[in-house]
Phi, psi and omega in degrees: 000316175308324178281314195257350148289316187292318171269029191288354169257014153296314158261351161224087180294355200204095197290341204273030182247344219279282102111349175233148137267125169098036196202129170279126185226150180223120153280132199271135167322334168261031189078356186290139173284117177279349215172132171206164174190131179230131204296143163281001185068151206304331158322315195311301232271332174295133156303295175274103237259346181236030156180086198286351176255018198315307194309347168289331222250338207291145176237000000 
């Protein structure tokens, strides 16, 4: 984190991409998007979506 703060108009010269948290996107030297992934959120991923730590409890 210290590394991509410290450099941060290195990796993001153009802030004006910035619009997800949580998402990768690569862009072509003219601006085209070439790639995108967007986080489904630290959540997305539980199988039980109103008790994500369930998986501790099951034996």
């Amino acid at each position: 984190m210290v590394e991509i703060l410290s450099k941060w108009k290195t990796y993001v010269p153009k802030g004006d991409y910035l619009t997800q948290q949580g998402g990768t996107f690569l862009f072509d030297s003219q601006g085209t998007l070439l790639y995108q992934w967007r986080d489904r959120a630290i959540l997305g991923l539980a199988a039980n979506m109103s008790y994500p730590l369930s998986f501790l409890t099951k034996k």
